[in-house]
VOBA-1610 file (N, C-alpha, C; in pm, whole numbers, padded with zeros to 5 digits, always signed):
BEGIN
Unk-03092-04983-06015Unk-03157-05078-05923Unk-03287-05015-05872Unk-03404-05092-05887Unk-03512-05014-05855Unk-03525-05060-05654Unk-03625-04990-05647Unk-03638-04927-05510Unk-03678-05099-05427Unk-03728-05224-05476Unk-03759-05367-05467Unk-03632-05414-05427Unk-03533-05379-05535Unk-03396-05449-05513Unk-03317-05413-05452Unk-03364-05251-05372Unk-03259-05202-05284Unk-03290-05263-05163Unk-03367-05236-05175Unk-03429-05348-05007Unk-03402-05472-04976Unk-03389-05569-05099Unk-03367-05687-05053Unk-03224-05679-05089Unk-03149-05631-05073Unk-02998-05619-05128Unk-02978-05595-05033Unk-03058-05481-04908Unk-03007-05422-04786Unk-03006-05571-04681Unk-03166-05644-04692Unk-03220-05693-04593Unk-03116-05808-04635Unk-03017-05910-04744Unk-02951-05974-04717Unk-02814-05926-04620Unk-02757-05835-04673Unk-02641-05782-04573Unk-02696-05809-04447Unk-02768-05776-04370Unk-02808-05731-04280Unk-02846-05875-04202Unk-02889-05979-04277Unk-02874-06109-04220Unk-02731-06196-04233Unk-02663-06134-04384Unk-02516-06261-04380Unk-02423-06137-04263Unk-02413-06011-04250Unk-02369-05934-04201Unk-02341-06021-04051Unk-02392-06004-03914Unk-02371-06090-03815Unk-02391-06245-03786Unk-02394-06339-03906Unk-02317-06429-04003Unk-02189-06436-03936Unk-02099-06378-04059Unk-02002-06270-04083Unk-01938-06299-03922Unk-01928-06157-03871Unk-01911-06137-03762Unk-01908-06280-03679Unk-01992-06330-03648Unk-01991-06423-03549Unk-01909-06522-03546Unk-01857-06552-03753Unk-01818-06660-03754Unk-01639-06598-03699Unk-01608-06475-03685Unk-01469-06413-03716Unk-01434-06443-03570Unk-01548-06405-03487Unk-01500-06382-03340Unk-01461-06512-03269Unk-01333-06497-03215Unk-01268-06613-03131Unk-01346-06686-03031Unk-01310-06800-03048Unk-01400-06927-02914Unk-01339-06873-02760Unk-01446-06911-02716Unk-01363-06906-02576Unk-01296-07002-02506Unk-01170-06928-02484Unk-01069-07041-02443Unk-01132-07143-02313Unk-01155-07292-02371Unk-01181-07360-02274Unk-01022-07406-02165Unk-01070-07387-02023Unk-00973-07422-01936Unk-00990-07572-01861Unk-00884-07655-01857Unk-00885-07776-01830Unk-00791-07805-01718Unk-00835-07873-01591Unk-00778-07875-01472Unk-00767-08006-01494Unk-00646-08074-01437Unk-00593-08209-01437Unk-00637-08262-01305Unk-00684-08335-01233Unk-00731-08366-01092Unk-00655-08513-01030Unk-00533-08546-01010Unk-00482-08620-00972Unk-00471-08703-00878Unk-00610-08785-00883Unk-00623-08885-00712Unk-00558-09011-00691Unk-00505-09015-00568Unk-00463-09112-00511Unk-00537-09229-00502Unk-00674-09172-00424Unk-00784-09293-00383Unk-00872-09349-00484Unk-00928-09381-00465Unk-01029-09429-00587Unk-01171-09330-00586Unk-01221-09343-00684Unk-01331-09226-00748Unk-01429-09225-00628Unk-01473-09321-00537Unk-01574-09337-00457Unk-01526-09253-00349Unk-01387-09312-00308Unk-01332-09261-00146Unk-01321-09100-00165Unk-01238-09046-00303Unk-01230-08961-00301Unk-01365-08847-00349Unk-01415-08870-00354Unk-01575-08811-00408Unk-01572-08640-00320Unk-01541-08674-00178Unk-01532-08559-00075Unk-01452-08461-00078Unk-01315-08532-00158Unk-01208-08444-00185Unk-01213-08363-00369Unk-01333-08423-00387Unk-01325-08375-00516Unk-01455-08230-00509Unk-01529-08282-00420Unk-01622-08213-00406Unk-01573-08091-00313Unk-01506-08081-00271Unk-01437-07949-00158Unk-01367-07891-00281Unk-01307-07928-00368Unk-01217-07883-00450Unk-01317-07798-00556Unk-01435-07892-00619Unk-01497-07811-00679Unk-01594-07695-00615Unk-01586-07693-00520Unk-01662-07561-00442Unk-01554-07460-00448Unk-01451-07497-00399Unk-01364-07387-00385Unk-01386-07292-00522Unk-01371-07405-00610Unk-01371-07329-00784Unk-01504-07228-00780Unk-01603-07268-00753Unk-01698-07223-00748Unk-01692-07077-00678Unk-01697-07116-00544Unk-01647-07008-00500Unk-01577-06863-00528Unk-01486-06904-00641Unk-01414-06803-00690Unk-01463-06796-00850Unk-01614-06800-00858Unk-01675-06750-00935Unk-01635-06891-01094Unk-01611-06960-01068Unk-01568-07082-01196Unk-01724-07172-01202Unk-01717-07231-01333Unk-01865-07297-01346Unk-01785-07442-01390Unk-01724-07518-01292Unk-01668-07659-01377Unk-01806-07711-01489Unk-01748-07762-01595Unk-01881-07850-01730Unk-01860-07695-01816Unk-01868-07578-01745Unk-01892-07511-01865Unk-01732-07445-01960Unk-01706-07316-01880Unk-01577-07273-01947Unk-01473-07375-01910Unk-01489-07430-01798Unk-01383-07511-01715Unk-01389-07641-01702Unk-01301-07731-01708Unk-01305-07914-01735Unk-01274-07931-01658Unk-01285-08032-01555Unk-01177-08096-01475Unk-01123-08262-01516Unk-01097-08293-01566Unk-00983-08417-01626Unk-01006-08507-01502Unk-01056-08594-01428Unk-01037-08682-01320Unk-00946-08802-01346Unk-00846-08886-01230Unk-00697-08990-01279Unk-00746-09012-01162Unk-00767-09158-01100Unk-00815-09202-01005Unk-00704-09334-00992Unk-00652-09338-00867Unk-00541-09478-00937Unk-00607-09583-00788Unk-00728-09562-00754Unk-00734-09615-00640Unk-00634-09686-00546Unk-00583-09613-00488Unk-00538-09651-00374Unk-00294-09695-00446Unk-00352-09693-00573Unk-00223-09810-00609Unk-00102-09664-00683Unk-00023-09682-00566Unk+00102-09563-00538Unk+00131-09588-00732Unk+00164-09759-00780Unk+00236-09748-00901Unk+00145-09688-01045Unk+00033-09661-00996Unk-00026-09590-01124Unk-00068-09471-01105Unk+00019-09374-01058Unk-00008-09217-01056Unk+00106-09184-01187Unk+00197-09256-01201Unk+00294-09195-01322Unk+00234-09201-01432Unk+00169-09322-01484Unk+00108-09349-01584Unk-00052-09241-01583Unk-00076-09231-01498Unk-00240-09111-01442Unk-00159-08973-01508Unk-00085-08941-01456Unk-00015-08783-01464Unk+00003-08756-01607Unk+00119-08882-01664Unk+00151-08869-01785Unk+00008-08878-01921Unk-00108-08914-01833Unk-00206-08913-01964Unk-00241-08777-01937Unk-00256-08663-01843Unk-00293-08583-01829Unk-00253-08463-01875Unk-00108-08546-01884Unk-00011-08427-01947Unk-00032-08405-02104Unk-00070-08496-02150Unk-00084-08518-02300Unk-00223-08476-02276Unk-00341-08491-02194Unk-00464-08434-02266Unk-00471-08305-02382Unk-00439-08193-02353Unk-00269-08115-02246Unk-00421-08062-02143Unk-00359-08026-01988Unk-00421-07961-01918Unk-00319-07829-01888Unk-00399-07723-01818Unk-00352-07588-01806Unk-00287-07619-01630Unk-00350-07677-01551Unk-00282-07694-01465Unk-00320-07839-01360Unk-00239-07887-01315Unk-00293-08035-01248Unk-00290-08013-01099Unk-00371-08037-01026Unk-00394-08043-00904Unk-00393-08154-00828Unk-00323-08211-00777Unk-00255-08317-00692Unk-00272-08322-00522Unk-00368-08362-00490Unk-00401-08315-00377Unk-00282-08412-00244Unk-00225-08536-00276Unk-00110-08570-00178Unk-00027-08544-00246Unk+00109-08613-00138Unk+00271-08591-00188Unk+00286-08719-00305Unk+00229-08810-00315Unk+00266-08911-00381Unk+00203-08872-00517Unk+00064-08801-00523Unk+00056-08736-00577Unk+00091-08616-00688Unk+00180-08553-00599Unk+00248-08435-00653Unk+00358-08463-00709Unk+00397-08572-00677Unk+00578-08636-00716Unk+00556-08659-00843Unk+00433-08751-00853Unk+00444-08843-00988Unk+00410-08658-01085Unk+00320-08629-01085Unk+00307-08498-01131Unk+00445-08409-01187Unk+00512-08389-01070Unk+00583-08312-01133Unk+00693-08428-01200Unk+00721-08517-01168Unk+00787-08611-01281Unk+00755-08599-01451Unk+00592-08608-01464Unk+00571-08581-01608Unk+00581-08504-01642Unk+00589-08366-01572Unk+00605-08230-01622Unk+00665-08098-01578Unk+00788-08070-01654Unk+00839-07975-01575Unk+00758-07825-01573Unk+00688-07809-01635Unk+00643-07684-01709Unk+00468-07637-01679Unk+00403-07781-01671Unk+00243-07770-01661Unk+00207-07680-01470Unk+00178-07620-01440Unk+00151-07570-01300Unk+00098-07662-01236Unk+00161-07719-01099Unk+00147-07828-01010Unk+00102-07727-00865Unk-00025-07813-00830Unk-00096-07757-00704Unk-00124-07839-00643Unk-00070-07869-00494Unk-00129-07965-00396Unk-00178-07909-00242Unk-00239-08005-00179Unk-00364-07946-00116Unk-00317-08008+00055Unk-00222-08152+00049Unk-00252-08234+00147Unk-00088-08311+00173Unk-00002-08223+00123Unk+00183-08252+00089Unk+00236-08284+00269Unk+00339-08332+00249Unk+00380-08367+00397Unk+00536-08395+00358Unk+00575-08233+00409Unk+00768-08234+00399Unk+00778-08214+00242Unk+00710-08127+00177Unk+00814-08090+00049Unk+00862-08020-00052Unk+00931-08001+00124Unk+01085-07985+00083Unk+01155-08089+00094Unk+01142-08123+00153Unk+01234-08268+00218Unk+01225-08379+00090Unk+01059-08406+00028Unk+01081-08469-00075Unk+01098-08439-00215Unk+01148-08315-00216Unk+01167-08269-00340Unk+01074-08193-00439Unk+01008-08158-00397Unk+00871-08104-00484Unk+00879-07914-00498Unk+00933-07867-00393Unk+00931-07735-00390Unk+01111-07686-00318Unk+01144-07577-00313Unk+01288-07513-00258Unk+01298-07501-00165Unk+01207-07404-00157Unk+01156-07371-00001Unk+00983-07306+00043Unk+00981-07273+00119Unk+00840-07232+00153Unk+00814-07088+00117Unk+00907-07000+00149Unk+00865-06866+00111Unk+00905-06834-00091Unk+00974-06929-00137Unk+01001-06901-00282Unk+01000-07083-00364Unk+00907-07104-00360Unk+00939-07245-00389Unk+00952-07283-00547Unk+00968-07199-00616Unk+01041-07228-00751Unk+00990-07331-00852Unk+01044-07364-00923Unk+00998-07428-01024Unk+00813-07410-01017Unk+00727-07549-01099Unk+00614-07498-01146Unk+00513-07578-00993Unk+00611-07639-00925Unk+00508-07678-00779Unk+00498-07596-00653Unk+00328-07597-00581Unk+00302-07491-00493Unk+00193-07571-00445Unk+00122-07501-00318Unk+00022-07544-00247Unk+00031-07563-00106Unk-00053-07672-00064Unk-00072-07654+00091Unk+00010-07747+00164Unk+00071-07753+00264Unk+00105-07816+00330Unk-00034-07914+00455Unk+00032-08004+00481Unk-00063-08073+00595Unk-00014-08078+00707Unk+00096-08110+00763Unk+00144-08091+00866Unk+00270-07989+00839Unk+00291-07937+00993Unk+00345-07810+01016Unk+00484-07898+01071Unk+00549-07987+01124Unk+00600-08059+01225Unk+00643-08162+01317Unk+00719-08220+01336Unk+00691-08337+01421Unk+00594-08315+01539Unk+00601-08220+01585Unk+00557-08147+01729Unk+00367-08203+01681Unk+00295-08199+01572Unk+00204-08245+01541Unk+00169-08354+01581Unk+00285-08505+01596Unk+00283-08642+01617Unk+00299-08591+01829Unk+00374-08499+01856Unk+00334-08473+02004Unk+00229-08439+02056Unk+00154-08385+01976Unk+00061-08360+02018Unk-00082-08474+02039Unk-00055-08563+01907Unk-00116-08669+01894Unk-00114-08760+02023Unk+00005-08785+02062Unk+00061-08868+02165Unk+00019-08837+02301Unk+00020-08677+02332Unk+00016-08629+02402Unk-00161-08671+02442Unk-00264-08694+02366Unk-00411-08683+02370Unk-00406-08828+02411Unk-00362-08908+02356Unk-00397-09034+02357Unk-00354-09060+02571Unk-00220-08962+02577Unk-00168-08989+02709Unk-00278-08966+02777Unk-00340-08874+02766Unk-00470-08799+02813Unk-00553-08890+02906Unk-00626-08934+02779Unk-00734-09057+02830Unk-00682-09208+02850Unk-00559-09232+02833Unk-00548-09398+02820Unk-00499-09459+02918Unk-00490-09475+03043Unk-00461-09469+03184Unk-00292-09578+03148Unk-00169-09500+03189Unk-00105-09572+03187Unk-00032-09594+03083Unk-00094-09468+02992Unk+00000-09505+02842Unk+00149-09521+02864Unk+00210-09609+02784Unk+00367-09625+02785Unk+00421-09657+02632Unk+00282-09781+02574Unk+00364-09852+02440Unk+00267-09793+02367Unk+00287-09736+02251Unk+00198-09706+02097Unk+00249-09769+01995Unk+00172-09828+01947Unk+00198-09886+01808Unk+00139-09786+01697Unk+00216-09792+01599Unk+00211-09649+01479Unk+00221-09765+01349Unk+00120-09759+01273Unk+00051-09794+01159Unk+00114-09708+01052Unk+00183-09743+00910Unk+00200-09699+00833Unk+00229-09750+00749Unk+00233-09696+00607Unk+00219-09782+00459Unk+00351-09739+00427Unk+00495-09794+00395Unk+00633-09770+00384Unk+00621-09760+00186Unk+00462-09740+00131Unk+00523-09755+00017Unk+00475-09538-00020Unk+00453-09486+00047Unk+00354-09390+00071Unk+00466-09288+00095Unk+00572-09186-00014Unk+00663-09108+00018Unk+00657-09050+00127Unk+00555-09000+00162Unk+00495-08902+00268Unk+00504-08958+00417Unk+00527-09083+00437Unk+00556-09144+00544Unk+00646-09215+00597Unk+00763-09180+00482Unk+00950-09265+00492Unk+00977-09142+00635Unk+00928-09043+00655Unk+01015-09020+00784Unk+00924-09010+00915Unk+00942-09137+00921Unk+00868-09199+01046Unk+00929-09166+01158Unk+01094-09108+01139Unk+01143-09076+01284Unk+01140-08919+01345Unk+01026-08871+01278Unk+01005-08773+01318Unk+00882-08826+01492Unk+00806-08888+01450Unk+00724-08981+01490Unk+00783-09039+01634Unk+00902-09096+01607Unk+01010-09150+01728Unk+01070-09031+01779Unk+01102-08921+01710Unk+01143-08794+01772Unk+01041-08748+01884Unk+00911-08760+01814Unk+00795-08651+01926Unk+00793-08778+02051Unk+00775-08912+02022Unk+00784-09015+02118Unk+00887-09015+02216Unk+01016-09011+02198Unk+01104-08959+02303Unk+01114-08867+02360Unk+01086-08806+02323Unk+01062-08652+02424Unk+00935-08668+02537Unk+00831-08794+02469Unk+00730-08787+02573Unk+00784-08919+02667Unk+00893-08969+02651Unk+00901-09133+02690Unk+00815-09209+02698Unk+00796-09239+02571Unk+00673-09342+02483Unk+00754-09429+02422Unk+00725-09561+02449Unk+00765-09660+02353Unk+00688-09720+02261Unk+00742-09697+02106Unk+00691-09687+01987Unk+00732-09825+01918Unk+00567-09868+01829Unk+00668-10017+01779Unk+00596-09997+01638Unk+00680-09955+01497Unk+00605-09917+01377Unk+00596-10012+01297Unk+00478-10065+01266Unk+00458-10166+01194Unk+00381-10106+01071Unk+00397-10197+00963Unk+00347-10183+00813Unk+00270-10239+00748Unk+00164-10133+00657Unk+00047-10237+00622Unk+00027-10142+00473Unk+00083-10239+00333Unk+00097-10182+00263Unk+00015-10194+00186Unk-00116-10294+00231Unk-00260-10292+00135Unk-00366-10350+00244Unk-00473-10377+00185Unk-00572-10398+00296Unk-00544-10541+00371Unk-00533-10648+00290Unk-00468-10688+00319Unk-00387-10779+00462Unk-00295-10649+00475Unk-00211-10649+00581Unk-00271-10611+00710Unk-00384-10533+00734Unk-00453-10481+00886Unk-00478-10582+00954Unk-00521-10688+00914Unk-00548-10798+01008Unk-00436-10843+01095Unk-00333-10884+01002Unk-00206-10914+01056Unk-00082-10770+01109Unk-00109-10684+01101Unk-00115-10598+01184Unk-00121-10590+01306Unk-00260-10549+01308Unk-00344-10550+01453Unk-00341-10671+01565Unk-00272-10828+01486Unk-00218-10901+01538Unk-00111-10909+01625Unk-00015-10774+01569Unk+00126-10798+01608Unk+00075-10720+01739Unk+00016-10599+01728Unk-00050-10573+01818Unk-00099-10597+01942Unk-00187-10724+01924Unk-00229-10737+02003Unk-00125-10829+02119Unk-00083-10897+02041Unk+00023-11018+02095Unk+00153-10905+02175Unk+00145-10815+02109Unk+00264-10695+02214Unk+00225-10664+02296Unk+00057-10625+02304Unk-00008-10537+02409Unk+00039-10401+02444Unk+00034-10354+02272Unk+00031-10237+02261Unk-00095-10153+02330Unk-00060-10027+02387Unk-00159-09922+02461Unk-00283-09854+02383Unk-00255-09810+02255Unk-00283-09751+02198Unk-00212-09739+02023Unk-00297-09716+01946Unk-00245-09707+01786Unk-00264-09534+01725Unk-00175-09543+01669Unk-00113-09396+01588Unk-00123-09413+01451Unk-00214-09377+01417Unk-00257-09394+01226Unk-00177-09315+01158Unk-00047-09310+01084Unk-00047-09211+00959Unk-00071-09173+00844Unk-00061-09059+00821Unk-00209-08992+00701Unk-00096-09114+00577Unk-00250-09164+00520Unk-00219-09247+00435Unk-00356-09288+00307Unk-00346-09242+00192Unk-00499-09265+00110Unk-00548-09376+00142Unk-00424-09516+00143Unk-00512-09618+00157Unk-00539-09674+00282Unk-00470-09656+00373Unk-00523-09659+00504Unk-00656-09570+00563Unk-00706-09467+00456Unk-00821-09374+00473Unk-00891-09466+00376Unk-00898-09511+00272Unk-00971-09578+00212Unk-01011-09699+00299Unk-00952-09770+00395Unk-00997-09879+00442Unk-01026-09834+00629Unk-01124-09681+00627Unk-01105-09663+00734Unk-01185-09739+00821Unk-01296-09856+00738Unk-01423-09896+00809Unk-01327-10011+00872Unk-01263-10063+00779Unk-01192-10223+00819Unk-01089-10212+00934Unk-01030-10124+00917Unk-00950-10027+01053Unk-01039-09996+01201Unk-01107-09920+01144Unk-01161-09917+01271Unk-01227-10032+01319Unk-01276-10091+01221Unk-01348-10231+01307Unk-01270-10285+01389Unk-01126-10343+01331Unk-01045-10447+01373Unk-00996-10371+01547Unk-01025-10233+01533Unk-00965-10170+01644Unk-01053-10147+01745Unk-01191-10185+01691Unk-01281-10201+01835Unk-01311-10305+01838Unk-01278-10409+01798Unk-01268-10546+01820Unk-01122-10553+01918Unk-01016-10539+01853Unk-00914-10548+01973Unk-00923-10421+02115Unk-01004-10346+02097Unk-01041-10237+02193Unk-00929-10193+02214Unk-00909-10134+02109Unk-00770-10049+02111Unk-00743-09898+02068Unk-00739-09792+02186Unk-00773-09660+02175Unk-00694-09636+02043Unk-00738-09580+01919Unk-00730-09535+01824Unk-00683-09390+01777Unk-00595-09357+01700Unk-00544-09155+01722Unk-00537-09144+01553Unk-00636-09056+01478Unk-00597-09065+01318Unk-00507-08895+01346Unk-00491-08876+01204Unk-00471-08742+01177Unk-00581-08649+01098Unk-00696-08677+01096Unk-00784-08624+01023Unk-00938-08619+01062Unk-01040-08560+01037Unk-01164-08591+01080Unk-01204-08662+00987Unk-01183-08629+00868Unk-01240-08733+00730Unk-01183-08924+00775Unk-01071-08929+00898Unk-01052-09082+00888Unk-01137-09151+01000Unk-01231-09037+01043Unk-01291-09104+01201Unk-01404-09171+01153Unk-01432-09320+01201Unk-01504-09462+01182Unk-01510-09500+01283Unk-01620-09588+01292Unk-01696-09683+01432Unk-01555-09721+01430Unk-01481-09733+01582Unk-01401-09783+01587Unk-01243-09688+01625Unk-01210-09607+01535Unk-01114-09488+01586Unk-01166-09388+01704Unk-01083-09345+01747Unk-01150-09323+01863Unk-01135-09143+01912Unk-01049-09097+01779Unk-01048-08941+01792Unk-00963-08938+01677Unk-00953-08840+01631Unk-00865-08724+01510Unk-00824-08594+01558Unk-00694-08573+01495Unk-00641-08452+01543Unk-00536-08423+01424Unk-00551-08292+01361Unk-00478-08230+01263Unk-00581-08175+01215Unk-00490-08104+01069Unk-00596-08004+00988Unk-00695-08087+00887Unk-00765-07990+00896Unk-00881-08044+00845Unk-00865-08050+00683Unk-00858-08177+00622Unk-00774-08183+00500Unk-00884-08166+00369Unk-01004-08173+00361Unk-01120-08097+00293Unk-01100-07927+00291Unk-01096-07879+00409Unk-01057-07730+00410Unk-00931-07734+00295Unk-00832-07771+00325Unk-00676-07778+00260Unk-00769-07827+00118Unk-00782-07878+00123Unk-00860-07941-00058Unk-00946-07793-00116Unk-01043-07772-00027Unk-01145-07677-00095Unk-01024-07473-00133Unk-00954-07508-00005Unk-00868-07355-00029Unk-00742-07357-00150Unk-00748-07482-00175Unk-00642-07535-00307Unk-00726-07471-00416Unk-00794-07425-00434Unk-00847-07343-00558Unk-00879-07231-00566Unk-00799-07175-00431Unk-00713-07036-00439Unk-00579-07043-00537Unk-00507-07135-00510Unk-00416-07159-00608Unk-00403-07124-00719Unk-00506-07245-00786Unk-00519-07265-00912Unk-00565-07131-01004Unk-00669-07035-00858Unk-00728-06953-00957Unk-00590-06840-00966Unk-00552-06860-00912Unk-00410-06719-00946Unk-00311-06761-00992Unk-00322-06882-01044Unk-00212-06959-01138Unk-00293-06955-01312Unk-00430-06925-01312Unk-00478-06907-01426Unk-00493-06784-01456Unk-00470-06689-01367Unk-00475-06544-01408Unk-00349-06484-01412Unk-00231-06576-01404Unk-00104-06540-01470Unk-00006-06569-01359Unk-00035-06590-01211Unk+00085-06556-01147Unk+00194-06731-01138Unk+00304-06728-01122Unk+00380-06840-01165Unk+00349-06911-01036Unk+00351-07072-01037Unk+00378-07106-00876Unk+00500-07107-00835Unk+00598-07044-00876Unk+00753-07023-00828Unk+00706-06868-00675Unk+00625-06838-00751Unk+00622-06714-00656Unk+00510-06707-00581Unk+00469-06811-00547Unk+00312-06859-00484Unk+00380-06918-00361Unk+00402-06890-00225Unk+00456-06948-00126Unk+00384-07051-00058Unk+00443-07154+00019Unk+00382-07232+00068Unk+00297-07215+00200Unk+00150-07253+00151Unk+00040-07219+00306Unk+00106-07333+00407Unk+00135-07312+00516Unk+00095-07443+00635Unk-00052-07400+00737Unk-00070-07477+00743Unk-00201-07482+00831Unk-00161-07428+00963Unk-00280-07361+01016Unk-00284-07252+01155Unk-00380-07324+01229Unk-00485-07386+01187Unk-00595-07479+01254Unk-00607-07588+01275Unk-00609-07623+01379Unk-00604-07797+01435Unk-00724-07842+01436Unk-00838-07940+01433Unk-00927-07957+01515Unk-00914-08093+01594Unk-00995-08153+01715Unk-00990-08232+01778Unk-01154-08324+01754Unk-01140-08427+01723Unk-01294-08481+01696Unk-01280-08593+01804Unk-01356-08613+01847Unk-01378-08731+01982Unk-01486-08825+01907Unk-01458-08982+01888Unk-01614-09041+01852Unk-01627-09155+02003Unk-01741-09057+02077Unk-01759-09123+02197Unk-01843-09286+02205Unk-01914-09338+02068Unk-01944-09440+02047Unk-01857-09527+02072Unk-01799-09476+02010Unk-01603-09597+02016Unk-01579-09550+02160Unk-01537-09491+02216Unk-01462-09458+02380Unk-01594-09568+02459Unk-01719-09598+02407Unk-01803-09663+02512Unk-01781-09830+02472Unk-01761-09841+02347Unk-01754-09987+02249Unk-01615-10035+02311Unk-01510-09970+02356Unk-01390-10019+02409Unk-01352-09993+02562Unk-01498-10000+02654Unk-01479-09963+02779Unk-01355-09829+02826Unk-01408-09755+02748Unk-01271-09615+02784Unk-01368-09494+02815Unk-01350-09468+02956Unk-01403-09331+03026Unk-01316-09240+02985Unk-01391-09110+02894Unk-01348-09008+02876Unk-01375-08897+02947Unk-01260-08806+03005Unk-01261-08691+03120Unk-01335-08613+03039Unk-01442-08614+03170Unk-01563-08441+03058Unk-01479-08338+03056Unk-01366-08285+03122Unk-01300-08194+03058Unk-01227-08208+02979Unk-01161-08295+02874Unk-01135-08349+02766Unk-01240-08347+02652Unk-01342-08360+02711Unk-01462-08375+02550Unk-01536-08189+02538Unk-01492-08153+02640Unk-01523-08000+02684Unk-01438-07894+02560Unk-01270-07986+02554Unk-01211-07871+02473Unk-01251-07963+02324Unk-01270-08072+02278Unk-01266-08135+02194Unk-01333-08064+02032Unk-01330-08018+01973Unk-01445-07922+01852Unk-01557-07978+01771Unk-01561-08133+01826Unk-01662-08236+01777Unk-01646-08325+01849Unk-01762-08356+01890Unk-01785-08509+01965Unk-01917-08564+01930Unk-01852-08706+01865Unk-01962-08778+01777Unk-02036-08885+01875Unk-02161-08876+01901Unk-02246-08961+01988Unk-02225-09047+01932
//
């Protein structure tokens, strides 16, 4: 071979050579998160967006190594089974379920895929985990409320400012797992001697005629429970409730609208965005059998003083003093 042909004999190796190579070396494993919403793509936009920061946060680039799969069943409890079960077949590495109604249908399709929720209420009680310090099988995550003592406390605020409180009427969707134990609700109410009258509003719908029964009782005050679609319709809610000028109590700051008239519980964006603590130590191997359950340590109190003026209700400046937001 003359000294022409050694060279170009070298200079091909040397181009099919890392060729070669490149084609041998393994893809990188793309990771795919299942995202399981209750509400519809619009309402939930906030909860998706806390969730993808968190990822971020812990160094993840969602679009690139990482997918997130979005199942949006707006608002409609009967299409999370059918949501879950397509997710399960995408296949995803782990699904994140941010309510209990949520998490149910979830772990229904799958015993095996890692289940993470952000915004659960009692479960244990509904079946989703064992217990809190070892909760077994492949479901884990955050809790939202700690308690009935939570609904006392609620009660307790509303006693606060509402001169005379005696009757509360308590709002809830009976199709919404997370809210069949309403007598926790009547538990914190007797202890304060409050008379409670729970009425049901299982689509939008129903608020009008609601707030009717309401009014015709001359109920004191209303007790919202955490509910997607009762948060999805928080504008129509609150309207109807500063139209009947009726002091208003949610469980959340994300449900406060012209019209409600304060929030109190954890802040359920936080619980969304710290849910991808979870996920990330469920992708770096650890099981959620051995991932214990967080409950929340932080309350906040939001006051929207627009509404306290729209329903003739003087609020004690030392009341808006401890409050951690008060919305002009």
């Amino acid at each position: 071979m003359n000294r022409r042909d050694l060279i170009a004999a070298l200079g091909s190796a040397a181009v099919a050579w890392p060729l070669a190579a490149r084609a041998q070396q393994p893809r990188a494993k793309v990771t795919r998160i299942g995202y399981l919403g209750l509400a519809s793509a619009s309402d939930g936009v906030r909860g998706a967006d806390a969730f993808e920061t968190g990822l971020r946060d812990l160094g993840y680039t969602p679009g690139k190594s990482l997918f997130i799969e979005y199942r949006w069943a707006s608002g409609r409890y009967e299409q999370l089974d059918a949501l879950a079960t397509e997710l399960v077949r995408v296949p995803v590495d782990v699904i994140f379920a941010p309510t209990t109604a949520a998490a149910i249908a979830a772990k229904n399709a799958s015993a095996t895929i890692p289940i993470v929720f952000s915004n659960a209420y009692a479960p244990i009680e509904v079946g989703l985990v064992g217990s809190f310090a070892r909760p077994g099988g492949n479901v884990t995550g955050l809790t939202y409320y700690v308690s009935y003592e939570i609904f006392g406390k609620q009660l307790e605020l509303l006693r606060e400012v509402v001169p005379g409180l005696s009757k509360v009427a308590v709002l809830w969707n009976p199709s919404n797992p997370a809210s069949q134990r309403t007598f926790e609700v009547k538990k914190a109410a007797d202890l304060l001697a409050i008379q409670l009258r729970i009425i049901e509003a299982r689509e939008p719908a129903d608020l009008e005629g609601a707030f009717r029964i309401m009014a015709g009782e001359r109920t004191d005050a209303l007790l919202v429970l955490p509910d997607p679609m009762l948060s999805e319709n928080r504008a129509a809610l609150g309207a109807l409730a500063l139209k009947n000028r009726l002091p208003t109590m949610s469980g959340s700051r994300e449900d406060i609208s012209v019209g409600v008239l304060m929030a109190y519980g954890a802040n359920r964006l936080d619980l969304t965005r710290r849910a991808a603590g979870y996920v990330d130590k469920i992708l770096r191997g650890t099981k959620p059998a051995d991932l214990p359950i967080e409950q929340p340590t932080k309350f906040e109190l939001v006051v929207n003083l627009a509404t306290a003026k729209g329903i003739g209700l003087t609020m004690p400046e030392a009341f808006l003093l401890r409050a951690d937001e008060v919305i002009e």
